[in-house]
FIVO-942268 format. One line per 10 residues: number of its first residue (from 1); their letters; for each residue x, y, z of C-alpha. Coordinates in pm, 1 decimal. Each point is the difference from the previous one (the first is absolute). Layout:
NUM) A) X Y Z ~ ... .
END
This chain:
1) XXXXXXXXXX) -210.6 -1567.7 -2209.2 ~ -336.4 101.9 97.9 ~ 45.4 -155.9 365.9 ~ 326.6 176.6 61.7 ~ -147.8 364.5 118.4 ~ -278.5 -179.4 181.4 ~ 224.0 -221.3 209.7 ~ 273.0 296.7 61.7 ~ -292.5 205.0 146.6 ~ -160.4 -283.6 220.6 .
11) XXXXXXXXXX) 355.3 -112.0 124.9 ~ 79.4 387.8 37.5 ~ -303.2 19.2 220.7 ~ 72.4 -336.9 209.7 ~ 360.3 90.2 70.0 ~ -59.9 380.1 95.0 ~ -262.7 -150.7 239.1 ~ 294.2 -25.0 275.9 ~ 53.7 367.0 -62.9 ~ -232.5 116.4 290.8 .
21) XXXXXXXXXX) -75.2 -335.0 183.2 ~ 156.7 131.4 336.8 ~ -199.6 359.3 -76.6 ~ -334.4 -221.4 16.1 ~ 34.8 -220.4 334.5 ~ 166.7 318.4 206.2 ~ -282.2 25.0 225.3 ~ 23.0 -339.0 90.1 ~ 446.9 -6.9 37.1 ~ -70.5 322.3 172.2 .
31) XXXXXXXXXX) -227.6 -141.6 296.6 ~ 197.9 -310.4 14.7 ~ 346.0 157.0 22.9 ~ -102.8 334.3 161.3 ~ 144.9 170.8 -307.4 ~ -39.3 407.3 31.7 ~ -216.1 150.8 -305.2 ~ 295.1 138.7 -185.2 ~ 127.2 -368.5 -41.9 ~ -250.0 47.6 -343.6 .
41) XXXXXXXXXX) 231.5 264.5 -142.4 ~ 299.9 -239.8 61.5 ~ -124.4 -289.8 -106.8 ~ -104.3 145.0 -368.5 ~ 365.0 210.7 -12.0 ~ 165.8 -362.4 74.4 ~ -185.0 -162.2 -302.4 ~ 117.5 323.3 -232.5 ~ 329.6 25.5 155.7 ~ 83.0 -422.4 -93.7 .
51) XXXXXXXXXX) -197.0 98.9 -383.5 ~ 252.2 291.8 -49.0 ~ 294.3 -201.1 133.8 ~ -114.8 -312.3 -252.9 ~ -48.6 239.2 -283.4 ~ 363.4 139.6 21.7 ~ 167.5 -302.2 49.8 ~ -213.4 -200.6 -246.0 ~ 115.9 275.7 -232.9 ~ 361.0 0.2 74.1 .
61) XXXXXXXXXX) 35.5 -355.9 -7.3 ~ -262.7 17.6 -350.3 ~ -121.5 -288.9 113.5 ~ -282.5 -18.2 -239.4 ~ 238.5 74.7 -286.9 ~ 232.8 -309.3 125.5 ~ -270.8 -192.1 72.4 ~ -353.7 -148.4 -137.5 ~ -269.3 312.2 118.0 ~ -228.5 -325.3 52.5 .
71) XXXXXXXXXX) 206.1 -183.0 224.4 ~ 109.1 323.1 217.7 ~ -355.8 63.2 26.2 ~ -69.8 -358.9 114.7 ~ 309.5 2.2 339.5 ~ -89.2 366.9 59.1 ~ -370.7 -124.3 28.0 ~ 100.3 -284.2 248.8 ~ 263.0 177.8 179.3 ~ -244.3 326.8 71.9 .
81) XXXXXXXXXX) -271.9 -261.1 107.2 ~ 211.6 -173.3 205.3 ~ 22.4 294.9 169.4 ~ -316.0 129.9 58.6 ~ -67.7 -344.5 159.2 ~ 297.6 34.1 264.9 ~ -272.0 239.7 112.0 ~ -170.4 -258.7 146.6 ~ 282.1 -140.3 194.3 ~ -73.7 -63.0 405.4 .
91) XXXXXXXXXX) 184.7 247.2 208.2 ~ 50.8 268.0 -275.2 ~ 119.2 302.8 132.9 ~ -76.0 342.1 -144.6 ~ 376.7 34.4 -174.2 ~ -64.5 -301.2 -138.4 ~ -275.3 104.7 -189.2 ~ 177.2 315.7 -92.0 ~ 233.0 -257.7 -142.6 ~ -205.3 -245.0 -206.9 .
101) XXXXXXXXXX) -200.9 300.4 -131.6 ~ 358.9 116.8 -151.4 ~ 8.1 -279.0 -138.5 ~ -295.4 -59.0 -192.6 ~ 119.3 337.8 -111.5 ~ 281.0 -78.3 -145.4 ~ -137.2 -269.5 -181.6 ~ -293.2 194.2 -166.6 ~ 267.0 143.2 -205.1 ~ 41.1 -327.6 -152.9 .
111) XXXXXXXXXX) -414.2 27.5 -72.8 ~ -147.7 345.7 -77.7 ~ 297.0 130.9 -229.3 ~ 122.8 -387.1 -136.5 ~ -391.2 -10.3 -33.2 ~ 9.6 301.1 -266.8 ~ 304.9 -104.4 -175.8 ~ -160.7 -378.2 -110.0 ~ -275.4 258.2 -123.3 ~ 253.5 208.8 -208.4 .
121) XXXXXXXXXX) 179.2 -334.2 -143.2 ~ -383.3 -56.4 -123.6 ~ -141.8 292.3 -89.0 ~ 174.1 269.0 -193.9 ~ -293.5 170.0 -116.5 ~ -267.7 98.4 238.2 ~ 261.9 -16.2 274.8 ~ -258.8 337.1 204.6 ~ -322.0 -237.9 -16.5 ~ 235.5 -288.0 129.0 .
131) XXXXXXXXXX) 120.6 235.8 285.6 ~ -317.9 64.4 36.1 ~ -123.3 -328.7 107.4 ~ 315.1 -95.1 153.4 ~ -38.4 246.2 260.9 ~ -344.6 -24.7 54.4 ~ 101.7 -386.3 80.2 ~ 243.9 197.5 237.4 ~ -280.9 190.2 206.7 ~ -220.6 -280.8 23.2 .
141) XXXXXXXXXX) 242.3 -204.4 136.7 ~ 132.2 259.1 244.6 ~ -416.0 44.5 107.6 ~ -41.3 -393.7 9.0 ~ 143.6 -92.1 375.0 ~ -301.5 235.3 130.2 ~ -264.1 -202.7 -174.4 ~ 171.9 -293.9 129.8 ~ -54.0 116.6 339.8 ~ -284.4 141.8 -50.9 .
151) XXXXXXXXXX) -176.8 -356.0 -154.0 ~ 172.1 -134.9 279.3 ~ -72.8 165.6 286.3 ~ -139.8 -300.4 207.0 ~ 340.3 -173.1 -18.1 ~ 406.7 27.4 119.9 ~ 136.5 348.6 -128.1 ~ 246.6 -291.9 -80.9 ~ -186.8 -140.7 -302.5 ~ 44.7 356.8 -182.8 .
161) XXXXXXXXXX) 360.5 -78.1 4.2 ~ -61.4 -311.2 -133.1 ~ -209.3 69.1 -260.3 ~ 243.1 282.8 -155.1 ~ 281.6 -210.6 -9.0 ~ -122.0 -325.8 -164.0 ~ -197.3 226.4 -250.1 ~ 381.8 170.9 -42.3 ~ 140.5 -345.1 -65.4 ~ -292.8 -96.8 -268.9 .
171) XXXXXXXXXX) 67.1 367.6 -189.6 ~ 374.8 -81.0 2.9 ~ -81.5 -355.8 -154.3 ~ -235.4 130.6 -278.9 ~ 280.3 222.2 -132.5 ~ 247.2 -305.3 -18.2 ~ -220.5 -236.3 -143.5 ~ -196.5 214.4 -242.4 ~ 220.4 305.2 -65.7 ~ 309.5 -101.5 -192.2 .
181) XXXXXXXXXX) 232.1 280.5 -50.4 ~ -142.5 229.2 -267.1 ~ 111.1 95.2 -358.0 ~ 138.4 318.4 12.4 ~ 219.4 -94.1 309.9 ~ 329.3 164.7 -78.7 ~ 315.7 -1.6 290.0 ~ 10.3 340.8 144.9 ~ 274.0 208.7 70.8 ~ 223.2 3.1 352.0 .
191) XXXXXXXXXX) -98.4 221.9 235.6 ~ 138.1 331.3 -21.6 ~ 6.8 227.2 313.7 ~ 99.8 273.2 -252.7 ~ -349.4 34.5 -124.0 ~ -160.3 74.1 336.7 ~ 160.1 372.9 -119.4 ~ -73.1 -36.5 -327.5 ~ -342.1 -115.5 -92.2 ~ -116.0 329.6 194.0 .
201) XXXXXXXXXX) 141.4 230.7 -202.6 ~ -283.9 -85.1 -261.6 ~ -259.1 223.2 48.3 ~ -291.7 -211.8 -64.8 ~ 181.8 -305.2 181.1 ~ 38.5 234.7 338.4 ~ -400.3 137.1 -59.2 ~ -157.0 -344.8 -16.6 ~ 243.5 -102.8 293.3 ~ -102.6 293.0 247.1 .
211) XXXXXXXXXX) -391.7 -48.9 -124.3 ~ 56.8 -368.3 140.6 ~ 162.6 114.1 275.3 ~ -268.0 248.4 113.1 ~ -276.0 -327.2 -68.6 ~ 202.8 -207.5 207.2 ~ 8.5 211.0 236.9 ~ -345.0 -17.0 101.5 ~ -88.4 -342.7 -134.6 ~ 155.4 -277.6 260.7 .
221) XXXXXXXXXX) -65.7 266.1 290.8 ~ -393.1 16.6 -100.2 ~ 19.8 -363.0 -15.9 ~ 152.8 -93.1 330.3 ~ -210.5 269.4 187.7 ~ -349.9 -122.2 -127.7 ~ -64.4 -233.0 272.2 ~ 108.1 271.4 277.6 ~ -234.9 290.7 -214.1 ~ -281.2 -296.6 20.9 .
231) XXXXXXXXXX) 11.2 -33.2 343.2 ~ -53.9 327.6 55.4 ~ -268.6 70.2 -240.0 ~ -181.2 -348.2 175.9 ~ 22.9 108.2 394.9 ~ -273.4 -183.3 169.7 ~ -104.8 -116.8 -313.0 ~ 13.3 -359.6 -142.4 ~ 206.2 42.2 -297.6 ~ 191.5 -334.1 -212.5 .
241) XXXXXXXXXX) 307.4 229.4 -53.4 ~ 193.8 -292.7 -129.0 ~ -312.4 -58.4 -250.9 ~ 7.9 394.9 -97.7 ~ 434.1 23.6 32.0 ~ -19.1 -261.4 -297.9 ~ -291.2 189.6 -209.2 ~ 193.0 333.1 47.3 ~ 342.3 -137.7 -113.2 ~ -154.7 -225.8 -247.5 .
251) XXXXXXXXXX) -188.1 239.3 -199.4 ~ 306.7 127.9 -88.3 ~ 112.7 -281.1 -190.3 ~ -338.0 96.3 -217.8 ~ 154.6 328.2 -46.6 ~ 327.6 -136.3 -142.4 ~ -146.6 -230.5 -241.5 ~ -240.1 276.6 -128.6 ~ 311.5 223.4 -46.6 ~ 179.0 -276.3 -159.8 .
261) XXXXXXXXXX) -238.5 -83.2 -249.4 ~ -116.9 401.4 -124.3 ~ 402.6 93.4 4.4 ~ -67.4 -137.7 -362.0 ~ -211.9 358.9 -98.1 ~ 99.5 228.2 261.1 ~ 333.0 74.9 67.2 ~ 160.6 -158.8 367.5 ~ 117.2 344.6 133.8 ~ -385.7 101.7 -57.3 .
271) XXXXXXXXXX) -93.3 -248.8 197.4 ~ 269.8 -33.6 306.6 ~ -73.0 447.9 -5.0 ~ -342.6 -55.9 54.0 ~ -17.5 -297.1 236.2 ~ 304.6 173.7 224.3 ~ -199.2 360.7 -4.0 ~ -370.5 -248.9 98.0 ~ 225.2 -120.4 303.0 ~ 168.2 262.8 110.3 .
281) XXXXXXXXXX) -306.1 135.7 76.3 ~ -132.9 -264.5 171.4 ~ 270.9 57.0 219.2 ~ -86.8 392.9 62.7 ~ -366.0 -87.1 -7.2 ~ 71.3 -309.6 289.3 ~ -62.3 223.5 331.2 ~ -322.2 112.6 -95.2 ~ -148.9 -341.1 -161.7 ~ 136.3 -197.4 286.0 .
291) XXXXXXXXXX) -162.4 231.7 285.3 ~ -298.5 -81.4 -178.8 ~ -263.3 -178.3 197.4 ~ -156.2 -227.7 -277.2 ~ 229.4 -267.3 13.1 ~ -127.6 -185.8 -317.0 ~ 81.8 337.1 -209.9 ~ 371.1 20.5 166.2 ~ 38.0 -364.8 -139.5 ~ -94.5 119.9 -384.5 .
301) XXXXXXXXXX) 256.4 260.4 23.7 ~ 252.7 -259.9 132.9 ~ -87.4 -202.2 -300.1 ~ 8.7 312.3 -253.5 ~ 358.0 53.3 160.7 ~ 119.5 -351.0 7.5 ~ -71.0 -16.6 -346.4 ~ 178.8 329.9 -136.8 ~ 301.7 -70.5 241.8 ~ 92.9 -330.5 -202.5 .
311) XXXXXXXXXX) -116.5 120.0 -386.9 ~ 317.7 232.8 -94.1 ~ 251.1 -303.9 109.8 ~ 48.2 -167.3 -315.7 ~ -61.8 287.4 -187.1 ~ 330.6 152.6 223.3 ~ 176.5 -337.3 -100.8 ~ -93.3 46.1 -328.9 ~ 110.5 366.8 -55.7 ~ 327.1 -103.3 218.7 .
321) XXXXXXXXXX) 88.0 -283.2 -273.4 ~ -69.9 177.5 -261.1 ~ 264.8 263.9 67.6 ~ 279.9 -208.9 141.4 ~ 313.9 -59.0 -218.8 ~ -9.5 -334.5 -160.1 ~ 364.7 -42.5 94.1 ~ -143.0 -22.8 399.3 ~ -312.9 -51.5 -19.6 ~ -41.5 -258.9 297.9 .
331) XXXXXXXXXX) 300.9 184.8 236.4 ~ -209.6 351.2 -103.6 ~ -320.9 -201.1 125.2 ~ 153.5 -158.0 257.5 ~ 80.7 333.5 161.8 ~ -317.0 176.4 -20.3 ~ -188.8 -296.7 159.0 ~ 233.1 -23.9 253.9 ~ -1.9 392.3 111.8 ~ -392.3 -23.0 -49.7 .
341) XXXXXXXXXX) -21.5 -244.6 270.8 ~ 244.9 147.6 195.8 ~ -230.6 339.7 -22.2 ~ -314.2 -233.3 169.7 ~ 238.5 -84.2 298.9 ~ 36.4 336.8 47.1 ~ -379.1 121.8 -28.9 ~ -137.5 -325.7 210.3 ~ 245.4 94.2 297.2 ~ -102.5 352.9 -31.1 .
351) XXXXXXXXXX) -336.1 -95.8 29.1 ~ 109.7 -255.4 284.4 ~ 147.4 315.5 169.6 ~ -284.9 229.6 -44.1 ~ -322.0 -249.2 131.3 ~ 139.6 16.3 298.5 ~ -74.1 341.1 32.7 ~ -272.2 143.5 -296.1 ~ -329.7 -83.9 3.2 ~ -79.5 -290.2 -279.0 .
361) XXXXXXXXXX) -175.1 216.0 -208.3 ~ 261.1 228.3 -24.9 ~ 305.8 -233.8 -116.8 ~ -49.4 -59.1 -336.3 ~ 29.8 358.2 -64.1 ~ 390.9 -27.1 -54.1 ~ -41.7 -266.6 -200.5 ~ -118.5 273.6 -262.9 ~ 375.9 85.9 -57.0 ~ 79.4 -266.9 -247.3 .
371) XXXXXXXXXX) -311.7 56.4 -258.0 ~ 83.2 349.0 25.7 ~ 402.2 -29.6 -121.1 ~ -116.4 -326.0 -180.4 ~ -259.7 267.6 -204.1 ~ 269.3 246.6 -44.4 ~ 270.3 -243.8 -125.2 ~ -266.5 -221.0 -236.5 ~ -105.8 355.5 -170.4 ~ 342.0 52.3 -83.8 .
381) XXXXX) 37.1 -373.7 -209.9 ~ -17.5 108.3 -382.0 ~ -187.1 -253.4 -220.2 ~ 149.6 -155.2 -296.3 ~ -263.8 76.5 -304.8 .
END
C-alpha cells in the first residue's frame, strides 16, 4: 500500500506533462508556420476546450464507474500521447494542431479526474493531503514541457514532443501495472443532468464552487501568459524563459503539497482564503512590479505569485467534495470542473484580446476579478466544527 500514493503522483505528473507541450515549443511552430501571436491563446483554449468535452462525456458515459479507473487511465494515457505526437507530423497545418491539441484534451479527462478517483478508492481518510499531492503532481507536470525545452534547447523543438509523450505512455503503464483498483471502489451512480440545478442550491456547495471558479479564473490564464510576460520583462536581455516558465509554474506544485499536508491543523477554506487574497494581489500589484527595472526582483515576485496562484486548488477541491451530496457526488464534481475550465477559456481569450492592445504590464490587472469574487464567495463557506 505504501507505493500506491507515490506511483499515482509520479504517473499524475508524467501524464499531465502533455498538458502544455504545444505552450512550450510555440516560438519555434510560430517561426516555422508563420503563426500570428494570438495562435498562444488558441492553442491553450483547444487543450481546455477537448479536457471539458472529455470530462462531460467521460461522466455521462461513467466510464470510470463501468470500467477499471486503472485501465481508463492507461488508453486515455496512450490515446492523449498519441496525440501530442501527431504534432510532429510533416506538413501539419495550423487547424491541425488546433485539432490534436483537442484531443489530448479530451483525453486528460481520462487522467487528472480518473487520476483522483484511484486516490479516493485508496484513501478514505486523508483524502485533502492526497489532493494535495495529487495536484501538485498536476502543476509539475503542466510546468515540465518548458524544462524540456529549456534542457533542450540545442536540439529539434521536435524532441519536446517526444519526450512528453513517451513519458505519458510510461505514467499510463505504472498505473496499470502497479495500481490495481483500490478498496473502497464502489459503482457510482448514472449521471443525472438534474443535479446540475440541484447541487447549487446548497449553500456551502455553490460557495466553494464560485471560490474555485474565481481561482480558476486566473490560474490557466497566468500560466499560459508567463512566457509572453517573460519576454517582456527580458527585452534585449538574455533570459532562459523556458528554464524560468518551468520554475514559475513549478513552484506551484510546492504550494499544493504544502497545503495538502497542513489541511490536517488548519482548516482548507483558511487556506484557499488566504492563498486566493496573496494572489489576487499579485495581480493588482503586477503593473507596478513588472515596470520595474531590476529584472532579477520581477522574477521573485513571479515566483511568490506562481506559488500562491496554485496553493488554494486542492484546498477548493477539497471544500467542493466535502459539500456535494453523496447521492452525486462525481456528476456534482463533474460539473464544477467542467464550468471551471470553461471560465479559463474565457479569461485566456480575454487576455488574447487585450495584448493586442494594453501594454504587458497592464494585462494582468483584470485577471484580479476572479480572487476578488473567489474571496467574496470562499468567506461565505461555513465550517463544520
Amino acid at each position: 500500500m505504501k507505493h500506491i500514493l507515490p506511483t499515482i503522483v509520479i504517473a499524475q505528473f508524467l501524464c499531465t506533462s502533455l498538458w502544455f507541450a504545444g505552450n512550450a515549443v510555440l516560438p519555434e511552430l510560430a517561426a516555422a508556420m508563420q503563426l500570428p501571436s494570438s495562435y498562444l491563446g488558441h492553442l491553450t483554449s483547444a487543450v481546455q476546450i477537448g479536457f471539458i468535452g472529455g470530462t462531460l462525456i467521460f461522466a455521462i458515459l461513467t466510464i470510470a464507474d463501468k470500467f477499471s479507473p486503472s485501465k481508463v487511465f492507461l488508453i486515455s494515457a496512450l490515446i492523449a500521447a498519441a496525440f501530442n505526437w501527431m504534432m510532429v507530423f510533416p506538413n501539419v497545418e495550423a487547424w491541425q494542431l488546433l485539432l490534436y491539441r483537442f484531443g489530448a484534451g479530451f483525453f486528460l479527462a481520462g487522467i487528472y479526474p480518473v487520476g483522483m478517483k484511484i486516490a479516493a478508492d485508496y484513501f478514505e481518510k486523508g483524502l485533502g493531503q492526497s489532493l494535495g499531492f495529487l495536484v501538485g503532481a498536476l502543476v509539475l507536470g503542466t510546468a515540465f514541457p518548458h524544462l524540456v525545452r529549456s534542457l533542450t534547447d540545442s536540439f529539434p523543438w521536435e524532441f519536446a514532443i517526444y519526450s512528453t509523450s513517451i513519458l505519458a505512455i510510461f505514467g499510463g503503464l505504472l498505473i496499470y501495472f502497479l495500481v490495481p483498483d483500490g478498496p473502497f471502489r464502489k459503482p457510482g451512480a448514472t449521471f443525472n443532468p438534474s443535479a446540475f440545478i440541484k447541487v447549487f442550491e446548497i449553500k456551502n456547495f455553490r460557495n466553494a464552487a464560485f471560490g474555485y471558479f474565481g481561482h480558476m479564473w486566473e490560474l490557466y490564464a497566468f500560466w499560459a501568459f508567463i512566457p509572453v510576460i517573460l519576454a517582456y520583462l527580458a527585452g534585449n536581455q538574455n533570459l532562459n524563459i523556458p528554464f524560468w516558465s518551468f520554475l514559475i509554474i513549478a513552484v506551484g506544485g510546492i504550494s499544493c503539497a504544502l497545503g495538502g499536508m497542513i489541511s490536517k491543523v488548519i482548516p482548507p477554506k483558511k487556506i484557499a482564503f488566504s492563498a486566493l487574497a496573496l494572489s489576487g494581489i499579485c495581480c493588482l500589484l503586477s503593473p507596478f512590479i513588472l515596470s520595474i527595472p531590476n529584472l532579477y526582483f520581477t522574477l521573485f515576485f513571479l515566483l511568490i505569485w506562481g506559488l500562491a496562484v496554485t496553493a488554494d486548488s486542492p484546498m477548493f477541491s477539497t471544500l467542493v467534495a466535502q459539500n456535494a451530496p453523496s447521492a452525486s457526488k462525481g456528476t456534482s464534481l463533474t460539473i464544477v470542473n467542467s464550468i471551471g475550465f470553461g471560465i479559463t477559456i474565457l479569461s485566456i481569450q480575454l487576455l488574447n484580446f487585450l495584448a493586442q492592445s494594453i501594454p504587458t504590464q497592464y494585462l494582468f490587472l483584470i485577471l484580479a476579478l476572479g480572487p476578488l469574487l473567489g474571496l467574496i464567495a470562499t468567506a461565505k463557506i461555513k465550517t463544520q466544527h
